[in-house]
N, C-alpha and C positions, 0 to 999 in steps of 0.2 A: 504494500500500500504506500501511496506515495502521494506529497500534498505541496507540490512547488511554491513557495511565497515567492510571489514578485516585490519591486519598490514601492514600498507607502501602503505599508499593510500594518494594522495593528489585530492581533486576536486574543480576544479575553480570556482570561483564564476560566475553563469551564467550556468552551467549545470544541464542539470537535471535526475535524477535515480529514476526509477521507476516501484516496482517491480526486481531491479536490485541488484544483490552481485558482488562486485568487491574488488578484493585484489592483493596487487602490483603493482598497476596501478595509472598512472596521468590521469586524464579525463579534458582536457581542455574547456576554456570559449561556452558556446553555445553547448553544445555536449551533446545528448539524447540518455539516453540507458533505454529499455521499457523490462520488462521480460527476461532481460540478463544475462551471467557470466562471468565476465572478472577477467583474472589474469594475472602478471606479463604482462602489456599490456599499452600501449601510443593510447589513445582516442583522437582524433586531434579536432581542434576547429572547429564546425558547425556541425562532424557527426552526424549523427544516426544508432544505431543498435536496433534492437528488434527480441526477439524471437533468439538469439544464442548464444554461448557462445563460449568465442576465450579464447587463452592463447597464451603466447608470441608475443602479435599481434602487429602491427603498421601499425595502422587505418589511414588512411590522411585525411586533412582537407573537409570538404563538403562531404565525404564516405557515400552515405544510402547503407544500409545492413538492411531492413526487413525482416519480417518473409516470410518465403515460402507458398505460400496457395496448395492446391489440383489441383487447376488448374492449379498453376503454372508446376507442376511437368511433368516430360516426361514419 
């Protein structure tokens, strides 16, 4: 598992990156990103993302954002 920081990243203690590359971004306390890409992007405390990749984003607190399955799709 592997979680590349880029420049100008801060991540709280309590978070966790997994499979994740984030750059420019705060990812606050509690907040899980699984197979992600985040950049220039505020990760609020309790999210989760997995499986997307956002830029300029501003996630809010408790935000799940998983992966889409096949069946989810229309």
């Amino acid at each position: 598992m592997s979680a590349p920081i880029g420049d100008d990243v801060y991540v709280m203690t309590g978070a966790t990156l997994v499979d994740a590359e984030v750059e420019r971004s705060v990812v606050f306390p509690d907040a899980t990103l699984k197979g992600t890409t985040v950049r220039r992007s505020i990760i609020d405390a309790g999210s989760y993302l997995e499986g997307v990749a956002r830029s300029s984003a501003l996630i809010g607190p408790t935000t799940r954002i998983p992966a889409r399955s096949e069946s989810d799709a229309d």
